[in-house]
DOVO-121756 format. One record per residue (C-alpha): residue in three letters; z, y, x. Coordinates in steps of 0.1 Angstrom, whole numbers, plus 5000, padded with zeros to 4 digits. Last residue first. Layout:
// residues N
AlaZYX;...
//
This chain:
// residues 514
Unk080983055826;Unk080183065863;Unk079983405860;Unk076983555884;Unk078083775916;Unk075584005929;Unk073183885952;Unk073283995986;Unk070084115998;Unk070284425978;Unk068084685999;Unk065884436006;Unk064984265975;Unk064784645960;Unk061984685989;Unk063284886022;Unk060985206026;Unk063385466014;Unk065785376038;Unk063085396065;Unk062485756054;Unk065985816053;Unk066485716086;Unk063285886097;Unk064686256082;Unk068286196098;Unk066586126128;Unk064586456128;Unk067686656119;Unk069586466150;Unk066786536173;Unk066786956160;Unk070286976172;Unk070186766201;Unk071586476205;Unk074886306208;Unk075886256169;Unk076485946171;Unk075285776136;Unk077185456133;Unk075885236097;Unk078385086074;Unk077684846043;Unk076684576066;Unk079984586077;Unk081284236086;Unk079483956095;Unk081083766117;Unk083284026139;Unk082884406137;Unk081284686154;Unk077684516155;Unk077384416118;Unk077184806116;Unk073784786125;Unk072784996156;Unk069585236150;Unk066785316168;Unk064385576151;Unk060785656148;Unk059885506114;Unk058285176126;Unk061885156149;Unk064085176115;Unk062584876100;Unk064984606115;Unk068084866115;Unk067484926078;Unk067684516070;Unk070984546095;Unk072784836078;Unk071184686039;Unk074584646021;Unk074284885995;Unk075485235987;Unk075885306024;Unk078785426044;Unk078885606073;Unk081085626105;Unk080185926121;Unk079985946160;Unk080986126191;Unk084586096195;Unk087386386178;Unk089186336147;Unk087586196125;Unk084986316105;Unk085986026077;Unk084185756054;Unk080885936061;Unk079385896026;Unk075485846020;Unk074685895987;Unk073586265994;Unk070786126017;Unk068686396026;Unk070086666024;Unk073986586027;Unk073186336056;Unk071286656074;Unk074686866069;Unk076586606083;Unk074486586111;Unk074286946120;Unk078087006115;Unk078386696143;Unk076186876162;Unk077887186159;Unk081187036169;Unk080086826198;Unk078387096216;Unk081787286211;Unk083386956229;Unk080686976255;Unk081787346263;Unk085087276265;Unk085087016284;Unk083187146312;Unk085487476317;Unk088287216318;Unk087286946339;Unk086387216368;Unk088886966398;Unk087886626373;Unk084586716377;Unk084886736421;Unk086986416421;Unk084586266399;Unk081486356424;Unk083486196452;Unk084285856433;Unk080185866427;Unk079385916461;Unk081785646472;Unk080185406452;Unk083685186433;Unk084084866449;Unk084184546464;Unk082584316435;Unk083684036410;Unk085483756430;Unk087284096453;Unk088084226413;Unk090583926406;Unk092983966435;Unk092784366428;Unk094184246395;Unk096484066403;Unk097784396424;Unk097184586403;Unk099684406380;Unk101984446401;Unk101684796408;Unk102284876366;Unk098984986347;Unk096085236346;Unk093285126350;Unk090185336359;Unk086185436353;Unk083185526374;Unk079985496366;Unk078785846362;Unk075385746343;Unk076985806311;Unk078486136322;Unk080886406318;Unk083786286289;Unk081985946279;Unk081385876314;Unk084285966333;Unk086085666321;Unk089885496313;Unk091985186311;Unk095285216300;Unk097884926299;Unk100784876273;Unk103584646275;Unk104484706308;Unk108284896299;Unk109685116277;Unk106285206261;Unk105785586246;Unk104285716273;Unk101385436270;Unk099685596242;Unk098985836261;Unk100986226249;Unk099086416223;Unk096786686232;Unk097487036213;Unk094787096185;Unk091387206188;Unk090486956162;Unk087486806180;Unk089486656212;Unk086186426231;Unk088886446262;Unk090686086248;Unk086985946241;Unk087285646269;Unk090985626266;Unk090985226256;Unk094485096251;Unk095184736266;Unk098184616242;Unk099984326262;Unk101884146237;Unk105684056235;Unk105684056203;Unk108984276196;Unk107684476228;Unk104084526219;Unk105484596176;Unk107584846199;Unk104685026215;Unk102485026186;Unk105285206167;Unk105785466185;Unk102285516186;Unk102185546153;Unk104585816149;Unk102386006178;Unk099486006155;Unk096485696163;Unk093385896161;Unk090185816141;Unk086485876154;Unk085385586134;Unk083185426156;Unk084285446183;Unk088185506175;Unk089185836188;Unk092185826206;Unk093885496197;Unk091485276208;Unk092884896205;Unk093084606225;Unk095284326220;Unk097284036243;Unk099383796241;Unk097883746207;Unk100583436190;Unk098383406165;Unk101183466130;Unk103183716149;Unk100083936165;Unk098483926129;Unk101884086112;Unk102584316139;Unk099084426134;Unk098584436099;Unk101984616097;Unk100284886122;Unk097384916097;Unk095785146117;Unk093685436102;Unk093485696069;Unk090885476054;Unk092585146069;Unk091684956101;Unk091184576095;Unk092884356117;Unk090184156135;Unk091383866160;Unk088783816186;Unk088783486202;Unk088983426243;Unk086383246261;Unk085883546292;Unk082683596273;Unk083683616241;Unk086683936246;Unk083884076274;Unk081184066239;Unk084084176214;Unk084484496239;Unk080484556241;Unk080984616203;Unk083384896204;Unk085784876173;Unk085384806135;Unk087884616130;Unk090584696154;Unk091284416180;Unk093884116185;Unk093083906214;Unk093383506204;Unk093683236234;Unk090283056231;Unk090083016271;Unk093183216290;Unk094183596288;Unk095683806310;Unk093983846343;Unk090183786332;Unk090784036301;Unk092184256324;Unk089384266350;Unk087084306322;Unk088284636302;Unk088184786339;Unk084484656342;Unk083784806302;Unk085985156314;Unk083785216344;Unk083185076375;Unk086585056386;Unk089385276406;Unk092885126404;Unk095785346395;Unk099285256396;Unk099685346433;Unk098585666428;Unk101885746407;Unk102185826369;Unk104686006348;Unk102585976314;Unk103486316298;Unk099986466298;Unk100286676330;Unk101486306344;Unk098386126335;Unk096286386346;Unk098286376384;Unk097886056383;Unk093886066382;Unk094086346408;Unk096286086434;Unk093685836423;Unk090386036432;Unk091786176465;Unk093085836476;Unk089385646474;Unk089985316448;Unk091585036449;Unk088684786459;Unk087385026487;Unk084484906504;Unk082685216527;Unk082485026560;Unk084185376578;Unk082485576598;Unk080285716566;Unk083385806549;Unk083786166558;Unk080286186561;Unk080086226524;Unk082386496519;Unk079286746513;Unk077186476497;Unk079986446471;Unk080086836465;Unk076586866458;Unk076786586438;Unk079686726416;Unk077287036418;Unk074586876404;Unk076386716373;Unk077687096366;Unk074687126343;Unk075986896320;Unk075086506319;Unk073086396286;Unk075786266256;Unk076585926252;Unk077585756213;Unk074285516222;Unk072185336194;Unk070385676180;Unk067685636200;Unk064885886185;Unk061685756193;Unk058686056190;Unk055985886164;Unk052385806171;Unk053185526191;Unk055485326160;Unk058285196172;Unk058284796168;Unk058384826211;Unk060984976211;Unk063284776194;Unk061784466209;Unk062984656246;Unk066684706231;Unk066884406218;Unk070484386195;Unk072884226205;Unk074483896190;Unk076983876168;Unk075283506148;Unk076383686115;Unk073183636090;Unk074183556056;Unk072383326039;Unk075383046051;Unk077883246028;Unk080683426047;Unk084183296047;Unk087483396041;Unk090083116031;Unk091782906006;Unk094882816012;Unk095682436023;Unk096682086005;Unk093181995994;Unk090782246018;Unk088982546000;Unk086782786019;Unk085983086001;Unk083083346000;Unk080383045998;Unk079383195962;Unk081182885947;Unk084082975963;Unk083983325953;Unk083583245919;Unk086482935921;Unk088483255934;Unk087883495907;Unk088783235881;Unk091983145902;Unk092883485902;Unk091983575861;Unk093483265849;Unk096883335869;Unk096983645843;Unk096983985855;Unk099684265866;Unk097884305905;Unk101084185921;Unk101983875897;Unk098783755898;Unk098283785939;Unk101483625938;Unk100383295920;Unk097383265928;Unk098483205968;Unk097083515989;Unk094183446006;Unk093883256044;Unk092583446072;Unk089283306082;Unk086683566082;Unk088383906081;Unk088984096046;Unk088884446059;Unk085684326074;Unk083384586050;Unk081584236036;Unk084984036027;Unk086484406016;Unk083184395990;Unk083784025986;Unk087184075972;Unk086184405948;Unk083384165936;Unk085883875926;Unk088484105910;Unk085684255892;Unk084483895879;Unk087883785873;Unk088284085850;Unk085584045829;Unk083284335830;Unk083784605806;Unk085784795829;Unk089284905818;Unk089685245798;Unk092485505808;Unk093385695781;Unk095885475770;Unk096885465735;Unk099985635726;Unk102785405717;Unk105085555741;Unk105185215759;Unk101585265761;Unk098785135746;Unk096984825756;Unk093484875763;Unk090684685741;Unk090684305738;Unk089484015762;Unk088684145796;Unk091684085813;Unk092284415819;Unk091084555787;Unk087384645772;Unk086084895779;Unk085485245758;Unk085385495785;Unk084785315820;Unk087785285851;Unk086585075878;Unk088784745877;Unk089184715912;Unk090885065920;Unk092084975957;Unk091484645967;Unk092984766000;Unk096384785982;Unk095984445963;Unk094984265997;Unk097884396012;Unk100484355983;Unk099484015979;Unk099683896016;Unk096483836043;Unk097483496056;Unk096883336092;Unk096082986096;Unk098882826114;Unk097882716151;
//
C-alpha cells in the first residue's frame, strides 16, 4: 500500500502564518532585514527573528501535535514545499533534518519522510480509568465528571415509562426477541427520516442498542482485518476503539478551523483504498461543527467516485443550537447505498435510553440482521416502547433541552473567560454538547492526571484523535448544571495552575542543530 502524502499547498495552508510577524526581524530566511516591495517601499510587515527553518520546524510539529499532520503520511518533497512557501530548499530540508532529529520524521533511503511522534511521547490510545480517576479525587471535594457530553433524562422520562408499562402486555405473549426492531418504533423512525427529506421505509430501519452497537454491526459487515476506515480527526473516541477492535486501521484526515477538508478526504480515500469511512456531519463531538448542505453534496459524490461506504453518525442531529431550519441527512443527497445512517435516543433524551438505529438499504439489513443474531437478539421492549412515546412529544422536549444547552454553553464560556482568558474554544459550533478548547501548551493529558486531586474528571484530548494527537485540546461538555460547570471551570484552572513549568511544557522546544 503507497504511503499516503500530505501535498505542498495543504501543509502550507494549515501552516497558516508560520513566520509570526515581529517589528524589527529579521527576513524570511533569517539572514538580512525584510525585503521591500516592488514599489520600493519597505515592508511593513517584519519576519520573526527566529531562523526560518526553525519556525517552519515548530509550525510542523505544532499541526504534528494538533493531528492535522497525522502519523505516517508522508511530507511534501523539499522541493515543492520550497517553491509553495517562497523559501530556499536550505530552509525545508533544514527544518526537516530538525524534525528528524527530534523523532518528528522518519526518513527511509529512497522514500519520503514521514510523521512520527517521538518515543517520550506517550500515545499507547488507551482509555482512561474511570474507577482510578475517582479514586485520586480528593474526599473532601464534590467530583465534577466532566468526561461525558450526556445530559440527565427530562422529566418526561417517567411518562415514556408510564407509557411503555402501559403497552407492555401487549408483548408479554409473545417470547419478546425482536432483532429488527418493534413495527411501531421503525415505522415512526421513517416517518422522521422522511419529514426531513430522507424518503424512508420501515423496512430500512433496524433497531439497535444504541448508536456505538449500530456503529458495530457495520463495522463487522463491511470491513475486513487492517483494511483502512477513514475518520475525522478529532472524532468520538469509542468510534476509533470499535474501528481497532474489529482489526481495522483508522485513517485521520484532519478537520479544518471552519470544518471538513472534503479534498483531504477524497484525497486519503484514493491513496488507502477506505471502503469504508465514518464521519459526523451534524455536530462533530467534539467540535460541535456541521457539515453545510454544499458539503454534503460533495461527501456523497467523493462516496460514489470512491466507491466508499460513508457511515454518518446522527447522534447530535436534534442538539440544533442556531435555531435555524434543519438541513436534510446527509444521506438525501446519495444516489444510491453509498452512505448509511446510524442514529440514538440517548444524546437527544437519554443516556441511559439505550436504544439507537441504522438506517441503510434492505439488503444490507439484512447482512446485518445475519451479523446481530452472533451479537445479541434484541432491543428491551420497554425501552423501544418508551422511544416510541418520546419520539410522539419530541418536540416540546427538544426544545427545552436545546435552551438548557444554550445557557450552559453561555455559562461555560463565560467561566473560561474568567478564569482562564488564554484558553481559546477553537469554535461554538454549531449545535452538540461540548467546547473544543485550546490550550497555550501541550499539557491535556498531564492536566487530566491531576485534575481528580482538584475535584474534576477530565478527558485528554489525546482521546479524540489517533497516536498522539491533541494534547493541545481539552473537551469541556457543557452538560451540567449551571453552577457545576462554574465550579469545574474553577478546579480546572486550579489544577492548571498546579502543573510545575516541567509539566506544563513537557515537550521541549526545538534546539538548532547548528
Amino acid at each position: 500500500m503507497a504511503t499516503r502524502v500530505i501535498g505542498a499547498a495543504s501543509l502550507a495552508r494549515d501552516l497558516g502564518r508560520w513566520r509570526q510577524d515581529e517589528p524589527g526581524a529579521r527576513g524570511a530566511e533569517g539572514d538580512g532585514p525584510a525585503e521591500p516591495r516592488p514599489g520600493g517601499e519597505a515592508d511593513t510587515v517584519r519576519r520573526s527573528p527566529r531562523p526560518a527553518y526553525l519556525a517552519l520546524a515548530e509550525g510542523i510539529r505544532l499541526l504534528i501535535h494538533d493531528g492535522r499532520a497525522p502519523l505516517g503520511i508522508a511530507l511534501p518533497s523539499e522541493r515543492d514545499l520550497a517553491t509553495t512557501l517562497g523559501v530556499s530548499r536550505t530552509t525545508v530540508t533544514s527544518a526537516y533534518a530538525l524534525l528528524r532529529e527530534h523523532g518528528y520524521l522518519i526518513s527511509r533511503q529512497g522514500s519520503r519522510s514521514t510523521v512520527a511522534l517521538p518515543p517520550t511521547v506517550v500515545h499507547d490510545g488507551t482509555k482512561p480509568a474511570r474507577s482510578l480517576l475517582a479514586m485520586m479525587a480528593q474526599p473532601e471535594l464534590p467530583t465534577i465528571d466532566m468526561t461525558y457530553a450526556a445530559m440527565s433524562a427530562p422529566q418526561e422520562m417517567k411518562d415514556a415509562y408510564s407509557f411503555a408499562l402501559q403497552g407492555l402486555p401487549t408483548y408479554l405473549g409473545t417470547h419478546g426477541m425482536d432483532p429488527v426492531g418493534m413495527l411501531m418504533l421503525r415505522e415512526a423512525l421513517a416517518r422522521r427520516y422522511t419529514e426531513r427529506g430522507l424518503p424512508t421505509d420501515p423496512e430500512q430501519i433496524l433497531v439497535t442498542l444504541g448508536a456505538q452497537h449500530g456503529l458495530r454491526l457495520l463495522l463487522n459487515v463491511l470491513t475486513t482485518p487492517a483494511e483502512r476506515v477513514l475518520i475525522e480527526h478529532p472524532t468520538y473516541p469509542n468510534a476509533i476503539e470499535a474501528i481497532r477492535d474489529v482489526g481495522a486501521r483508522p485513517v485521520p484526515v484532519p478537520l479544518l478551523p471552519d470544518g471538513w477538508d472534503l479534498d483531504g478526504i477524497r484525497s486519503a480515500a484514493r491513496q488507502t483504498a477506505a471502503s469504508v469511512a465514518y464521519l459526523v456531519p451534524d455536530f462533530n463531538n467534539p467540535t460541535g461543527l456541521r457539515l453545510d448542505e454544499a458539503g454534503r453534496t460533495e461527501l456523497a459524490a467523493i462516496a460514489r467516485d470512491t466507491r466508499m461506504t460513508v457511515i454518518v453518525d446522527e447522534s447530535m442531529v436534534d442538539l440544533d443550537l442556531t435555531g435555524g431550519e434543519p438541513m436534510p441527512p446527509a444521506a438525501a443527497f446519495a444516489r444510491g447505498a453509498e452512505i448509511v445512517t446510524i442514529g440514538s435516543a440517548s444524546k437527544s433524551f437519554w443516556g441511559g435510553l439505550r436504544v439507537g438505529w441504522v438506517r441503510a438499504n434492505q439488503s444490507l439489513v439484512t447482512k446485518l440482521l445475519g451479523t446481530r443474531s452472533t451479537v445479541d437478539l434484541g432491543t428491551p421492549v420497554m425501552d423501544q416502547l418508551a422511544t416510541v412515546h418520546l419520539l410522539q412529544n419530541a418536540d416540546a422536549i427538544l426544545t427545552q433541552r436545546r435552551e438548557q444547552l444554550r445557557a450552559r454553553r453561555a455559562t461555560l464560556l463565560e467561566a473560561l473567560t474568567e478564569e482562564l482568558p488564554d484558553w481559546r474554544p477553537t469554535t461554538e459550533g454549531a449545535g452538540g454538547m461540548s467546547l473544543w478548547v485550546q490550550l497555550p501548551t501541550p499539557v491535556s493529558t498531564a492536566l487530566a492526571a491531576t485534575a481528580p486531586t482538584h475535584g474534576v474528571l477530565l478527558a485528554a484530548g489525546p482521546r479524540f484523535g489517533v497516536q498522539g494527537a491533541f494534547e493541545r485540546f481539552l473537551r469541556l461538555p457543557y452538560t451540567q448544571e449551571e453552577t457545576d460547570l462554574r465550579m469545574a471551570v474553577k478546579s480546572i484552572a486550579a489544577a492548571y495552575s498546579a502543573l510545575t513549568p516541567h509539566a506544563a511544557d513537557p515537550l521541549a522546544p526545538l534546539t538548532p542543530l547548528y
